[in-house]
N, C-alpha and C positions, 0 to 999 in steps of 0.2 A: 504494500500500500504506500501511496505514495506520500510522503508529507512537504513542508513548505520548503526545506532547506535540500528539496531532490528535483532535480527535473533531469526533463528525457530526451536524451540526443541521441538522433542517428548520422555511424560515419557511413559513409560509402566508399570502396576500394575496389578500381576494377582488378580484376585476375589476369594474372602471367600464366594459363592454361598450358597442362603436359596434356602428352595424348590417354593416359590413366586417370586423370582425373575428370577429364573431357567426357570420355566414357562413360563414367559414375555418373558422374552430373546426370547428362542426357539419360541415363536408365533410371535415376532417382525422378527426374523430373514426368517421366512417362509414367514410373507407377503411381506416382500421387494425381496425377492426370485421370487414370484408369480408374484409383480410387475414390474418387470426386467426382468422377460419373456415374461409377456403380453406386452410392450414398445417395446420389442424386435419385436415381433408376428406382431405390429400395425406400426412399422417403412416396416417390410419387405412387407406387405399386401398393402400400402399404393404406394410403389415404384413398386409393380405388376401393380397395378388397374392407377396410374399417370403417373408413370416415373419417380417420385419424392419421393425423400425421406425427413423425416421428422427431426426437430431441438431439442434441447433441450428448447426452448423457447414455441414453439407450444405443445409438449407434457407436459408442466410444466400446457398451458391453459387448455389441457383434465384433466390432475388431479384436477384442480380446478372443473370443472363439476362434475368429478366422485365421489369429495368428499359430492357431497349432498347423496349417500350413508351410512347407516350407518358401516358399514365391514370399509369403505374407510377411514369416518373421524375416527374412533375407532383409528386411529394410527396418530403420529406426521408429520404432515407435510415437516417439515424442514430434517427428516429422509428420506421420501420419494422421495423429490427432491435430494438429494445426490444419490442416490439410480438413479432416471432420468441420475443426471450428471456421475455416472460410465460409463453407458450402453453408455452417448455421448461423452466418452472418448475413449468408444472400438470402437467405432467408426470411431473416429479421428484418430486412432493410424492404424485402418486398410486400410485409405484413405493414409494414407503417406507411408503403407508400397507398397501400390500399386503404388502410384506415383515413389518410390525409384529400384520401378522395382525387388522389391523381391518375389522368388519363391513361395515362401507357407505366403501369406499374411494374410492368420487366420481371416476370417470374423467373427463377434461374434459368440457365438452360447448361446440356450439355457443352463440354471443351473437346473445340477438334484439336489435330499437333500443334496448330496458329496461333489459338487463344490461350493458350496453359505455359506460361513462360517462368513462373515459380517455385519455388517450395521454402520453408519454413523450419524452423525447430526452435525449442525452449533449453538454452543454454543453463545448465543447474550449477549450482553451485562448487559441487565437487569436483567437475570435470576441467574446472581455472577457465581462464581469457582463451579462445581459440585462435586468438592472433599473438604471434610469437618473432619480435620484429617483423619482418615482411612475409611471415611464410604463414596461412592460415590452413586451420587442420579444420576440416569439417566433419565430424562424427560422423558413418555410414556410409563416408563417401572417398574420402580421402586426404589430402593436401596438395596445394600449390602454394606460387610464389602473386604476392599482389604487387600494385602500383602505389607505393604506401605516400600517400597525398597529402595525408597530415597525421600528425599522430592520434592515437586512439589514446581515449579519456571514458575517465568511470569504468562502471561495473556491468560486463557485456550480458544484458538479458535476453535476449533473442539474435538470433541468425538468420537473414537471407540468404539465397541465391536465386536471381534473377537470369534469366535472358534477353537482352537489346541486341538493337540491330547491328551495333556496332561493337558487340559482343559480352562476356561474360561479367558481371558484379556481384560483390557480397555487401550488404546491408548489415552492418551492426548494432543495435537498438540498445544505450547505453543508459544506467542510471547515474546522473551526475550529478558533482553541488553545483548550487545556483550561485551563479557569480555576484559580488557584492553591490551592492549598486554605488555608480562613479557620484564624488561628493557634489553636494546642491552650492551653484555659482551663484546663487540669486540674484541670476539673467532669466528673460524667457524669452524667445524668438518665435512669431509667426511664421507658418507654411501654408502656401496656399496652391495646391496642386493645381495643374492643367494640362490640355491635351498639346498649344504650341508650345510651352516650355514645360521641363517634368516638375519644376517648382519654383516660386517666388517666395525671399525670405522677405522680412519685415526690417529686415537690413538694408534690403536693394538689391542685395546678391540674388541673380537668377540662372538656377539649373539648369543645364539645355538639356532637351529630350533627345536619348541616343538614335530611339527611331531603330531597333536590331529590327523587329519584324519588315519593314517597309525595306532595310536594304536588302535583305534575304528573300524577297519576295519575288523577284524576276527568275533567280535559280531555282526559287520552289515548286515555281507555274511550269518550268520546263520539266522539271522532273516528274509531274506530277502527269503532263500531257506524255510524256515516255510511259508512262504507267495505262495511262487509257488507251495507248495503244496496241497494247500487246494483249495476245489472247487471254481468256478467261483460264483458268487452270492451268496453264502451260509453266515450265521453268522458267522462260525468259521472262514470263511476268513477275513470280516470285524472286527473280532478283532484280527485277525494278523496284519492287516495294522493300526490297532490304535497301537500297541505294536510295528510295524516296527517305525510307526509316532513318538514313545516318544525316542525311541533310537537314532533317526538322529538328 
């Protein structure tokens, strides 16, 4: 729980991928995919045949059965209930949009290879920091070497690993102290935002707006017309949209 004197940061560090870890990765990421479908499959089948739908609690008891499997226990546990608690987050999040009386409420759906670029774990106490200077050990999976960006702070409670188009990341979700706050000048300065300038102080000093999306825009429109024109399902289109994915 968290109290006043904690707060929560997350670092980000892309990966220096080998080709065993690469591996992992991609097989971890496919079973939590598979798993998150069939949860998915087993809530809907369940609210046909009862009228009732199922909790993140009850489906945490079927993984424990499912793990006398061996496919099932081959992978971390504590990855896989993460993995539970997304799908009972879409969940939650679609009950409220319903409640809230909006139009297009977005009941889950399945994740084909495209849409599923994550996975997750709860970093415990005993097993230390999984970043070790630049080299991070992922439980279940393996180790590589990262891009170490800035140093890591606090106490690592969660792990990602992501997929982008411009390749591999791990997410560290830190609990940190909260920095002191810098002492009172007893000055105060007006800001008044805008869209020609990004600010005007009460000083006269004015921010100029950098305008990144406006200059990036001529190369976005081109890539993007590369994109419409390539066949539907084809390869050549799938790496247009990796090539669209690293330009945004």
């Amino acid at each position: 729980m968290l109290t006043d004197t904690v707060a929560i940061k997350t670092f980000q560090y892309k990966l220096r991928l080998n080709k065993k870890f690469l591996a992992a990765a991609q097989s971890e990421l496919e079973h939590n995919r598979q798993l998150y479908n069939a949860a998915l499959e087993e809530r809907i089948d369940c609210y046909k045949v009862t009228g009732k739908g199922l909790n993140f609690i009850e489906q945490s008891r079927h993984l424990t059965e499912a793990r006398t499997l061996p496919e099932v226990k081959a992978h971390l546990r504590s990855t896989q209930q993460n993995t539970l608690k997304r799908l009972d987050l879409a969940y939650s999040a679609f009950f409220r949009r319903v409640q809230n009386g909006e139009a297009q409420a977005g009941f889950p759906r399945f994740k084909g290879r495209h849409r599923f670029h994550s996975f997750a774990q709860t970093i415990e106490a005993v097993r230390g920091c999984p970043l070790k200077g630049d080299k991070l050990t992922v439980p279940g999976v393996g180790s590589c070497r990262v891009r170490l960006s800035r140093p890591l702070e606090g106490k690592v409670k969660q792990l990602m690993i992501t997929r982008r188009a411009d390749g591999w990341y791990a997410l560290l979700v830190c609990e940190c102290a909260k920095p002191c706050p810098l002492p009172k000048t007893g000055t105060s300065v007006g800001i008044d935002v805008g869209l020609e300038n990004f600010a005007t102080l009460s000083t006269g000093e004015v921010v100029d707006n950098p305008r990144f999306f406006r200059k990036a825009e001529l190369a976005l429109k081109a890539q993007q017309h590369l994109v419409s024109r390539k066949k539907r399902r084809s390869a050549n289109r799938r790496k247009a949209v990796a090539l669209l994915g690293k330009s945004i």
